[in-house]
C-alpha positions in Angstrom: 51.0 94.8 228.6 48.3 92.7 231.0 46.7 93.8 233.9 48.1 91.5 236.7 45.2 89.8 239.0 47.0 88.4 242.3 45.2 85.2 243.7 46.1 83.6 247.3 45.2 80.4 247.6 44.1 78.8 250.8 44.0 75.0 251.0 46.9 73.0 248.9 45.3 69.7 248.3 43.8 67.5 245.9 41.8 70.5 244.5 43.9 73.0 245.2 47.3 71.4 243.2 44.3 71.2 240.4 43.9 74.7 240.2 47.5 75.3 240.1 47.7 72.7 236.9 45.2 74.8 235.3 46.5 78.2 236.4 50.2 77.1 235.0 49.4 75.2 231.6 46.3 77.4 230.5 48.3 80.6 231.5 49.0 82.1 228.0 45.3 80.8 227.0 43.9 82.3 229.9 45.9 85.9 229.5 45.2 86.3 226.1 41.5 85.6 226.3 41.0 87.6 229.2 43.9 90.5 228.8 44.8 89.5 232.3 47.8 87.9 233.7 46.3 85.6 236.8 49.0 85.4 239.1 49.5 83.1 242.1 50.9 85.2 244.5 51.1 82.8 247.6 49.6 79.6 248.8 48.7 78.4 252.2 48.6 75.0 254.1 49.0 73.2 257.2 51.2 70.7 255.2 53.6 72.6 253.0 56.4 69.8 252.9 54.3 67.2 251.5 55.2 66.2 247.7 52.4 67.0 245.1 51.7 65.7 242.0 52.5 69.6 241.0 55.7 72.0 241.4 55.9 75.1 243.4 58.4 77.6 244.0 59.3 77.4 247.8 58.9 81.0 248.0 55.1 81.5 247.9 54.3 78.7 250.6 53.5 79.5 254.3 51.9 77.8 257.0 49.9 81.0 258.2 46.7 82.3 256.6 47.5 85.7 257.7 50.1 86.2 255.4 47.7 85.8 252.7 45.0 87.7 254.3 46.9 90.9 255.4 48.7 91.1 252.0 46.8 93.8 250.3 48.1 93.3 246.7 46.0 90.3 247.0 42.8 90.8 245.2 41.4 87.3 245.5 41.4 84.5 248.3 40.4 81.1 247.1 39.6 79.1 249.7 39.9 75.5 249.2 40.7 73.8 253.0 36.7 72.5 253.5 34.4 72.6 256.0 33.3 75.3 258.6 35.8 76.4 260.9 38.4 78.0 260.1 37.1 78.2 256.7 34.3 81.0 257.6 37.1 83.0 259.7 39.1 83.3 256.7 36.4 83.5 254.0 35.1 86.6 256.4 38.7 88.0 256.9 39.3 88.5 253.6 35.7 90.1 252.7 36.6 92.2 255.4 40.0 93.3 254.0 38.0 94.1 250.3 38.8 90.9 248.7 36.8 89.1 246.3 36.6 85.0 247.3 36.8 81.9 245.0 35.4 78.7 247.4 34.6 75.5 246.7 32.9 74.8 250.1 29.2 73.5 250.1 28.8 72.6 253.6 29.9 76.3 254.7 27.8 78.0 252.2 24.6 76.0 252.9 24.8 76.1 256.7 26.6 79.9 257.2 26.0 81.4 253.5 24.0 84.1 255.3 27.0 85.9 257.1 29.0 85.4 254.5 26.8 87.1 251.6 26.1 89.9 253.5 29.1 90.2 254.9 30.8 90.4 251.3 27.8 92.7 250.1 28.9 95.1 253.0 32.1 95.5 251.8 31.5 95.6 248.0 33.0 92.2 246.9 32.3 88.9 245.8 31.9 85.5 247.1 31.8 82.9 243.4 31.1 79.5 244.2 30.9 77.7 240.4 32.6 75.0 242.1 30.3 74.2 245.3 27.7 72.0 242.9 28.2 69.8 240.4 32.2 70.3 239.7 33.0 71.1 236.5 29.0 71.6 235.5 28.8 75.4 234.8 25.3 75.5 237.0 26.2 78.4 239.1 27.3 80.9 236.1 23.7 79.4 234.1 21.1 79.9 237.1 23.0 83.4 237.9 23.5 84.6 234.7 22.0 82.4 231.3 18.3 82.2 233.3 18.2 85.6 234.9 14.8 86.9 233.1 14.0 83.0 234.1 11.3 82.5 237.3 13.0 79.0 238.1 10.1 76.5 239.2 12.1 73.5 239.9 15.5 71.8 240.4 15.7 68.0 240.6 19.7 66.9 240.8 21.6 63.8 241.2 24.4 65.3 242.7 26.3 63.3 244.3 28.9 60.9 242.1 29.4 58.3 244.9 26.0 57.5 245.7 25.3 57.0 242.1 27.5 55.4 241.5 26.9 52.8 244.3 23.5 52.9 243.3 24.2 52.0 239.1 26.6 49.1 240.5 23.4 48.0 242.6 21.2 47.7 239.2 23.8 46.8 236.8 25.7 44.1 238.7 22.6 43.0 240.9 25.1 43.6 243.9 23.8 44.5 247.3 24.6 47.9 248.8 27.7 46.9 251.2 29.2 45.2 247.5 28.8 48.5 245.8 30.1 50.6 248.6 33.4 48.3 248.5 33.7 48.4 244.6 33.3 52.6 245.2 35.9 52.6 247.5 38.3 50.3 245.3 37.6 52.6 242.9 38.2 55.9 244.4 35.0 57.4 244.4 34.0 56.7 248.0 35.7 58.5 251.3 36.9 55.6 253.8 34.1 57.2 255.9 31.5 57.7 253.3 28.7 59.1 255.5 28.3 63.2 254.4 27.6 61.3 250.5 25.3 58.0 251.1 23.4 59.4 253.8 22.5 62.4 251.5 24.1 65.4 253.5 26.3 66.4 250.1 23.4 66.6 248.3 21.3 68.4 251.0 24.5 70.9 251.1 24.3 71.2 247.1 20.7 71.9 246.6 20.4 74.0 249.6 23.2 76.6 247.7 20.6 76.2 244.5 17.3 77.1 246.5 19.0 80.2 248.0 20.0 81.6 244.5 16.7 80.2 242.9 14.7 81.8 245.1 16.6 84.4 246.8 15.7 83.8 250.7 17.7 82.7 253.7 17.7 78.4 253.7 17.8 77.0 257.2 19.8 73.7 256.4 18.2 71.8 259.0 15.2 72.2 257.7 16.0 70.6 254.4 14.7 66.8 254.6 17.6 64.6 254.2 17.6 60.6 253.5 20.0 58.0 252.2 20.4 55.4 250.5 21.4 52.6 252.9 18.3 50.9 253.1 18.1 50.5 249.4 18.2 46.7 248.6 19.3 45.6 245.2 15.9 43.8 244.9 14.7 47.1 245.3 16.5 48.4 241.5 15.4 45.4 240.0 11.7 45.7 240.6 12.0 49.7 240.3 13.3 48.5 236.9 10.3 46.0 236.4 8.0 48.6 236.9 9.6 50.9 234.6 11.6 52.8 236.9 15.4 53.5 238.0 16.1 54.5 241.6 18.4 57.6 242.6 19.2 59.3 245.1 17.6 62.6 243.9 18.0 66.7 245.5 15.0 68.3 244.9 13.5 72.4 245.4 10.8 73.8 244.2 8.3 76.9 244.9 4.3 76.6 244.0 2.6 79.8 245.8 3.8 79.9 249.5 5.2 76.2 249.3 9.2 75.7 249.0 9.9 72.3 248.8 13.7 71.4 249.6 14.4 67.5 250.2 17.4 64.7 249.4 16.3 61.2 249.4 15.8 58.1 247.0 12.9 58.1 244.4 12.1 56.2 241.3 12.4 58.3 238.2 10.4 56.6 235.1 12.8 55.3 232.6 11.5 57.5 230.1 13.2 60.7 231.8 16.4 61.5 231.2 17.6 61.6 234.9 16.8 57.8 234.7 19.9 57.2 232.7 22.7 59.5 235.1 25.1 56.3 235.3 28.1 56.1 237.5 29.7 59.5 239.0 28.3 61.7 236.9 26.2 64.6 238.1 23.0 66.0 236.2 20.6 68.9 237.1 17.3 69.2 236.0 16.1 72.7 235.9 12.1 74.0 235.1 12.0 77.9 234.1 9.0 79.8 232.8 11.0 81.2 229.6 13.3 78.1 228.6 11.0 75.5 230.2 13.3 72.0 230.8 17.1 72.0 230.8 19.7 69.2 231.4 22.9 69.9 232.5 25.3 67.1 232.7 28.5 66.0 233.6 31.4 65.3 235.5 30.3 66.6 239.4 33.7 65.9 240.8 37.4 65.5 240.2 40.5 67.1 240.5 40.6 69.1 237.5 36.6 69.5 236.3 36.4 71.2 239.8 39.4 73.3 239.6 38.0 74.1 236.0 35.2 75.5 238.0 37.2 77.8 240.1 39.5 78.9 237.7 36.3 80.4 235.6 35.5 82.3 238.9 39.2 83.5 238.9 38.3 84.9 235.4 35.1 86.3 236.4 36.4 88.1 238.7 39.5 89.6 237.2 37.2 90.8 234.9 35.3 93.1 237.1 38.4 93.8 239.2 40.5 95.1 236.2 37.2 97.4 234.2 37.1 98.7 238.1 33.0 97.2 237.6 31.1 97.3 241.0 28.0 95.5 240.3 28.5 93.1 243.4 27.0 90.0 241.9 26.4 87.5 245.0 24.4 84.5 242.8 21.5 85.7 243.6 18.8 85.3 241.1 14.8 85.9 241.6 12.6 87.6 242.0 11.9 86.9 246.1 9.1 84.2 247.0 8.6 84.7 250.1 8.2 80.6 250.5 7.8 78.8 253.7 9.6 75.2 253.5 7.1 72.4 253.5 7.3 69.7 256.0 8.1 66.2 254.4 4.9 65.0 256.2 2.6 67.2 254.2 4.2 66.5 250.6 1.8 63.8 248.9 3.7 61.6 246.6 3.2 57.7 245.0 5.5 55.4 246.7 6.8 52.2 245.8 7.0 49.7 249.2 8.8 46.1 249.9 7.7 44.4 252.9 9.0 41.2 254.0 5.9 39.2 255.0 4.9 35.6 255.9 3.4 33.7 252.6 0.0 32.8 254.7 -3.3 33.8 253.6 -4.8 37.0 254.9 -1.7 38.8 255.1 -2.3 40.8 252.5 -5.8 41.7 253.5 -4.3 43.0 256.9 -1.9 44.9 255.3 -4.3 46.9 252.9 -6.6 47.3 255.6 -4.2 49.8 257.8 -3.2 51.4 254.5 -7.0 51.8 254.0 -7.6 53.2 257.2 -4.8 55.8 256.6 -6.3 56.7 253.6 -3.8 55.0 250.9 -4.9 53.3 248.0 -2.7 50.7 246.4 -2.0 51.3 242.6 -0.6 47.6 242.0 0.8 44.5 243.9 3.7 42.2 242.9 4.4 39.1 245.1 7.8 37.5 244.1 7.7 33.3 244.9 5.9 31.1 247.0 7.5 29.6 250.5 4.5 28.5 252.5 4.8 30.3 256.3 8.1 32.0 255.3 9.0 35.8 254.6 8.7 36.6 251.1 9.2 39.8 250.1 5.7 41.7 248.8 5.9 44.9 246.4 3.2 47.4 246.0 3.0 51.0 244.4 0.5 53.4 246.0 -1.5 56.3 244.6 -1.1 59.7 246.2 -0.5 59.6 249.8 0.8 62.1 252.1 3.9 61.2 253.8 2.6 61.2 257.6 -0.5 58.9 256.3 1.9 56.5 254.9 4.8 56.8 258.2 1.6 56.3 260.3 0.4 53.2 258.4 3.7 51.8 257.9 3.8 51.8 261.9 0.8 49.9 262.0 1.9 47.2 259.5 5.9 46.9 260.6 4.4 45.7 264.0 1.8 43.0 262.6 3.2 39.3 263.3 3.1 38.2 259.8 5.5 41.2 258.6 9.5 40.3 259.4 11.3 43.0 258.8 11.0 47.0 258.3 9.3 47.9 255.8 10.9 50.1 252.9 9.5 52.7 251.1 10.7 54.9 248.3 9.4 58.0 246.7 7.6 57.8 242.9 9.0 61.7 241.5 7.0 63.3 239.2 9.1 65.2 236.9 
């Protein structure tokens, strides 16, 4: 006979009704894999009346967490409701009461992970979060766990599906960005207030929870550099795309000597990198090791049921260890510690790829190559697209190696000469 695992879960929505799917159909899969009967014991949510695309018995629904949390033939509390408060309250309740937690929650881990690791290495248990990055992409269980004699160098992501997806819209259909937003939202893929994914703060969230366990010190999420991606033009993909380039919107960490680098923003990625051709929602992650050197993962980063595929193999995990009585508290974190001090975006020198909108006169571009001179900044090439004598024509150029203050201080300079129209944009050149 199976060793019964109880589960309460916390949060009945779109995830949560996933996780039930998974935990109903795949139960017999699941038991005789694992020799463990996963049972869902009770669920919690503000809405319990509310009809789901997924049947219930009446019986195990309540209203109030505590009837979860104070049950102590509960061994795990999944915690699917989002966001920080009272998500942390009753993530930290039920560490406190000795029980292992399954959460989904980026925001809370990147900006209070701290309390809540220690908090659940104090009391022996485990916090998994497979399903905090990239949905159904097993990235969690691989840094933790496939790389662990790895020294992990670098991470660059595209980990947000509606931003990419906005983005690949932009270049294939030559649509500007307000186009692709509406087609995302027609779609599904884009919240009706889509702030937290095209203004990067999902993706800041995400890679923050992968420089922690990468290399195992606290992450202060406001000092991870965050940008957006709605002052990308669709002129802007189709010269990145002239110049051999694609444009995502890109998480990146990585640790050289005392330097941690942790930043979100757009970049071009040559075409000849696989990251260049992460189409539509899906998620990939890039990761540089010192023993397996580059590996892709790839995938679906979202979703009802790749995410609760993600927290079911937690569920597993975990009644694993709970039913062999193992204590090796595994909190997902991986190296060796560095020790790094996160650089400012200012110091990081990069290429960059600039559009200004300038007056078709002669001189201009002499003036404009004069500041970047002063400040240093070479220009690599120069592509001027049609002729409209004493009107704005938009004027591309790719730098060398400049660091970013050089290039906001130049950019200063040149947004306030007469002869340029409008603000001038400027996106990263990533070396992978």
């Amino acid at each position: 006979m199976s060793k019964i695992v109880n589960i309460g879960l916390i949060g009945f929505g779109t995830i949560g009704a996933g996780v039930i799917k998974v935990l109903t159909k795949k139960a017999a899969l699941l038991e005789k894999k694992i020799g463990v009967r996963l049972l869902l014991k009770k669920i919690c949510d503000l809405d319990i009346s509310r009809r789901r695309d997924v049947s219930v018995d009446k019986n195990i629904l309540t209203k109030d967490a505590s009837w979860i949390l104070n049950d102590e033939n509960i061994n795990i509390v999944v915690e699917l409701i989002g966001g920080i408060h009272p998500a942390k309250e009753i993530i930290l309740r039920a560490l406190r009461s000795k029980k292992h937690v399954v959460t989904a929650n980026k925001a809370l881990l990147a900006e209070e992970g701290e309390e809540i690791f220690k908090t659940a290495a104090e009391n022996g248990v485990d916090v998994c979060f497979e399903a905090s990055v990239g949905g159904g992409i097993p990235i969690i269980k691989a840094l933790r766990e496939g790389f662990v004699a790895n020294r992990i160098e670098s991470i660059y992501g595209i980990i947000n599906g509606t931003s990419n997806y906005i983005l690949t819209q932009m270049s294939d259909k030559g649509c500007d960005f307000k186009s692709a937003l509406f087609a995302a939202r027609q779609k599904g893929y884009a919240e009706k207030n889509p702030t937290l994914d095209i203004d990067g703060i999902d993706s800041a969230h995400k890679i923050a929870i992968l420089a922690r366990m990468c290399f195992n010190q606290p992450i202060c999420f406001k000092d991870v550099y965050v940008e957006g991606i709605r002052d990308i033009d669709g002129s802007d993909l189709q010269y990145a795309d002239e110049l051999g380039f694609a444009v995502k919107l890109l998480a990146v960490t990585k640790c050289g000597g005392p330097d941690l680098q942790i930043r979100v923003h757009p970049a071009l990625v040559p075409k000849s990198h696989l990251l260049a051709h992460v189409d539509g929602v899906l998620n990939a992650i890039f990761v540089n090791a010192d023993l397996v050197g580059e590996a892709l993962f790839y995938g679906q980063g979202a979703g009802q049921l790749p995410t609760a595929s993600a927290v079911v193999s937690d569920l597993v995990a975990l009644a694993g260890k709970i039913t062999t009585q193992d204590h090796n508290v595994c909190l997902g974190i991986g190296q060796d510690k560095r020790h790094c001090v996160i650089r400012a975006i200012d110091d990081i020198e990069s290429r960059y790829y600039l559009r200004l909108s300038a007056l078709d006169k002669p001189a201009v571009l002499s003036q404009i190559s004069t500041i970047l001179g002063k400040y240093g900044i070479s220009i690599h090439s120069v592509i001027q697209k049609g002729r409209r004598r004493a009107e704005a024509v938009p004027i591309v150029m790719m730098t060398h190696e400049a660091k970013g203050k050089k290039l906001r201080q130049a950019l200063a300079k040149i947004d306030k000469l007469a002869v340029v129209k409008k603000k001038t944009v400027a996106i990263r050149v990533e070396r992978l």
